[in-house]
C-alpha positions in Angstrom: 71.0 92.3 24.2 72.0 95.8 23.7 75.3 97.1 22.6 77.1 100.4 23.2 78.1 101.9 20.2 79.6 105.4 18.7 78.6 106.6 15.0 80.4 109.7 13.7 79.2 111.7 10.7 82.3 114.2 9.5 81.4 117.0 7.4 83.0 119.9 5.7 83.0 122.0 9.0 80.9 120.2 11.2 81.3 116.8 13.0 78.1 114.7 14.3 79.1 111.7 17.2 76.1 109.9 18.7 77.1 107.5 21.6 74.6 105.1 23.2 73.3 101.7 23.8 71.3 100.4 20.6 69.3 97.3 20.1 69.5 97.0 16.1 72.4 96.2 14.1 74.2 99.1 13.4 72.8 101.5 15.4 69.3 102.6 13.7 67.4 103.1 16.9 70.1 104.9 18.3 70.2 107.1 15.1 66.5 107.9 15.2 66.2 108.6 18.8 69.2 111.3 18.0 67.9 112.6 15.4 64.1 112.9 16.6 65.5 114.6 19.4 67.4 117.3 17.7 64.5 118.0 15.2 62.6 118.5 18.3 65.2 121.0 20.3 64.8 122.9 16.8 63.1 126.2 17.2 62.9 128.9 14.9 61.1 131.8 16.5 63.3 133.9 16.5 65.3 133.0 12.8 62.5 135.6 11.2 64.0 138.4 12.2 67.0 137.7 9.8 65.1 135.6 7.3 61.0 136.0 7.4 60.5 132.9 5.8 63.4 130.4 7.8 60.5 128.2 9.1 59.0 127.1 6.4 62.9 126.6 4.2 63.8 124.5 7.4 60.7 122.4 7.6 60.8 121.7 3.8 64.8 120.9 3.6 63.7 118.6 6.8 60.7 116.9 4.8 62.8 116.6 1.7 65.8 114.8 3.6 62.9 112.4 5.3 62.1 111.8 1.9 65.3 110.8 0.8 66.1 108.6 3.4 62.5 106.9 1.8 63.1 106.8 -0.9 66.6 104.9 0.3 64.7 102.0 0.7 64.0 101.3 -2.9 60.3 101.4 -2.9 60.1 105.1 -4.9 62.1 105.8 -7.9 65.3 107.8 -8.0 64.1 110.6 -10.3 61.1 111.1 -7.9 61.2 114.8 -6.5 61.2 114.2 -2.5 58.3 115.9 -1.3 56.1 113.6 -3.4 57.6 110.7 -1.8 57.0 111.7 1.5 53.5 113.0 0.4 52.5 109.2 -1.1 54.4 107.8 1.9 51.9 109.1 3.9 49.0 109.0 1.9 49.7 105.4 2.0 50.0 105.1 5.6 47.0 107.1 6.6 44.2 106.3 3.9 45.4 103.3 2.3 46.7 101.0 5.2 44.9 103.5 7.8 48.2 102.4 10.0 47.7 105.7 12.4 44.9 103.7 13.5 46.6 100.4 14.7 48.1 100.2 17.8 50.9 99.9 17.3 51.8 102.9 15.5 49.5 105.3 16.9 51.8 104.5 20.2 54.8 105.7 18.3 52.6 109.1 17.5 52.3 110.3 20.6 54.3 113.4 22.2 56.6 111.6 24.3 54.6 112.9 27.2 52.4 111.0 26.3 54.1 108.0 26.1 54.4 105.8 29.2 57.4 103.9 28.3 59.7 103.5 25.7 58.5 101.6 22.6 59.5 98.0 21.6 60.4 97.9 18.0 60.9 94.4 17.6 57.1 94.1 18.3 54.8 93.3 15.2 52.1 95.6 14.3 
């Protein structure tokens, strides 16, 4: 049963309200879905022309949040810097567990083009 929910994130001069139907307590998949589709509308062709180098400080503040939000699950230790977390993250998923390769997550790493319908998370891998 999904419920319609609204999650606002105030910050010094910005304000952040997602609204949507989610599925999971709290409104995680609603989160994700919002926030994979802004990192997807980002495109910096154009930011060089005031700062060369804006890519690459964008995609590495972007890698270093999705670390943090690892490392919120308690698995990694607080004083590790993280980038390191995200790079054993997914050393772990690709060449220890070789998860890419199960079905269930190589679905969820396809372009959405590719994908034919939405995903069911509350399906086991």
């Amino acid at each position: 049963m999904s419920e319609y929910n609204d999650i606002q994130i105030n910050l010094e001069n910005m304000t952040i309200k997602i609204e949507g139907e989610h599925e999971i307590f709290g409104g995680a998949d609603l989160q994700l879905k919002a926030a994979k589709t802004i990192i997807e509308m980002m495109d910096f062709k154009f930011a060089h022309e005031t700062d060369y180098g804006y890519s690459q400080k964008a995609h590495i503040q972007l890698i270093n949040s999705i670390g943090k939000s690892i490392k919120n699950e308690g698995v990694y230790p607080d004083e590790m810097p993280n980038i390191q977390v995200v790079q054993s993250f997914l050393n772990w998923f690709i060449e220890d567990e070789k998860l890419h390769e199960n079905k269930v997550y190589a679905e969820l790493l396809k372009d959405e083009e590719e994908n034919m319908g939405e995903y069911d998370f509350h399906e086991e891998p």
